[in-house]
C-alpha positions as CSV (number, residue, x, y, z in Angstrom):
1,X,9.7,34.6,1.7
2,X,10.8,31.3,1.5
3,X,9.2,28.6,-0.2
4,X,8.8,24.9,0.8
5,X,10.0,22.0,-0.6
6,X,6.8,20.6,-0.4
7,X,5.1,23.9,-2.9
8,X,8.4,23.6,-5.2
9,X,7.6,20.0,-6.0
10,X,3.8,20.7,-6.4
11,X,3.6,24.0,-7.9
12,X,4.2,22.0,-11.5
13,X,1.4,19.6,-11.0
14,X,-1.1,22.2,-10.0
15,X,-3.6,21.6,-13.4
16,X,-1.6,18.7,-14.4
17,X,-4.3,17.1,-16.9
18,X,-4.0,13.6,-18.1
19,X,-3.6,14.3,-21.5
20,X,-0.5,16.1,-20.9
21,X,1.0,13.3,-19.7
22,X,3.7,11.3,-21.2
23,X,2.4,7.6,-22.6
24,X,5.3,6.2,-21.2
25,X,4.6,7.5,-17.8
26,X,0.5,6.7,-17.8
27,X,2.1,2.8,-19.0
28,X,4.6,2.5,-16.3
29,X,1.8,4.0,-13.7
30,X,-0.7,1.3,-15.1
31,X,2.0,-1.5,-14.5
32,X,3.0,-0.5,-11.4
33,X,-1.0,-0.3,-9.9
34,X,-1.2,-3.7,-11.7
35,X,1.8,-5.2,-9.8
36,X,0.9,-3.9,-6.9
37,X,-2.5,-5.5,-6.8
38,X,-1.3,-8.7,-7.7
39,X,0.9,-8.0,-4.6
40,X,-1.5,-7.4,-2.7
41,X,-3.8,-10.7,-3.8
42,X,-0.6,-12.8,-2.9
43,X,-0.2,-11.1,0.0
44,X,-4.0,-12.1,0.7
45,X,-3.6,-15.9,0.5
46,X,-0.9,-15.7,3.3
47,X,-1.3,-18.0,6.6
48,X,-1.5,-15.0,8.6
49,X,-3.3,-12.9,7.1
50,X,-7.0,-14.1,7.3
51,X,-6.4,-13.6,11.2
52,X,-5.3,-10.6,11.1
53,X,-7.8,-9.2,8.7
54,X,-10.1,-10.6,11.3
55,X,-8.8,-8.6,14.3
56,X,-9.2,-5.4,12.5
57,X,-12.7,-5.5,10.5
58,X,-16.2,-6.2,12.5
59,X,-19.4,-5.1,13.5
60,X,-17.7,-2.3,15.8
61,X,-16.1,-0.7,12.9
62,X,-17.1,1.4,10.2
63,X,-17.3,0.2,7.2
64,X,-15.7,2.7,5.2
65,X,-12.9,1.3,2.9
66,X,-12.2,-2.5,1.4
67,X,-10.2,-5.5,2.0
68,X,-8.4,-6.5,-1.0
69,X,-9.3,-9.9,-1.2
70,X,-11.3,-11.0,1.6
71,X,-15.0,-8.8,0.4
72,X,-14.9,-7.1,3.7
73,X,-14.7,-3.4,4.7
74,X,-13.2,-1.2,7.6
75,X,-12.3,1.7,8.3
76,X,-9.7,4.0,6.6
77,X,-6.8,3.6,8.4
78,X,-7.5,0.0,9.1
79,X,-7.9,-0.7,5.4
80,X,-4.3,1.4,4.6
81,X,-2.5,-0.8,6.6
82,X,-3.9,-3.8,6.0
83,X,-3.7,-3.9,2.6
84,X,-0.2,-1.9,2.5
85,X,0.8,-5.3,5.3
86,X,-0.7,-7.5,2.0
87,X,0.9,-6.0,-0.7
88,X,4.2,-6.9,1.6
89,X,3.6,-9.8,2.8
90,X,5.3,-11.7,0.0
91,X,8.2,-9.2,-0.9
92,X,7.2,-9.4,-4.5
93,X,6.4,-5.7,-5.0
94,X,10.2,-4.6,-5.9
95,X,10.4,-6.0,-9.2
């Protein structure tokens, strides 16, 4: 039987714990959630993006998942994209 790519590259994280992690790695994981954040606040303070936030939260939609930066919830997938569009918006997330 032939096994997926997807199981190979999982298989060695199955009861990964945190402990057994490297402190290098949790550091560069904490730096790079940290960045990305900031990202997504600089992203927040954009021209655009008050509108668009706008267009996609409201009384019609669940409120299921925040905003970064604006104190409003939507749903899920709404939420993913826009604050994936924030953490963007600037093209300060590469460095």
């Amino acid at each position: 039987m032939r096994v997926s790519v997807t199981t190979q590259l999982s298989e060695p994280l199955i009861g990964l714990q945190y402990d057994d992690l490297p402190p290098d790695a949790v550091n560069a994981a904490k730096n790079a959630i940290l960045d990305t954040l900031g990202c997504m606040l600089a992203g927040a303070q954009t021209e655009d993006m008050p509108a668009i936030v706008q267009q996609l939260t409201g009384d019609e939609l669940p409120e299921q998942s925040t905003v970064i930066g604006f104190g409003k919830k939507t749903s899920v997938h709404y939420a993913l994209l826009l604050n994936a569009t924030m953490g963007h918006a600037v093209e300060l997330d590469d460095g």
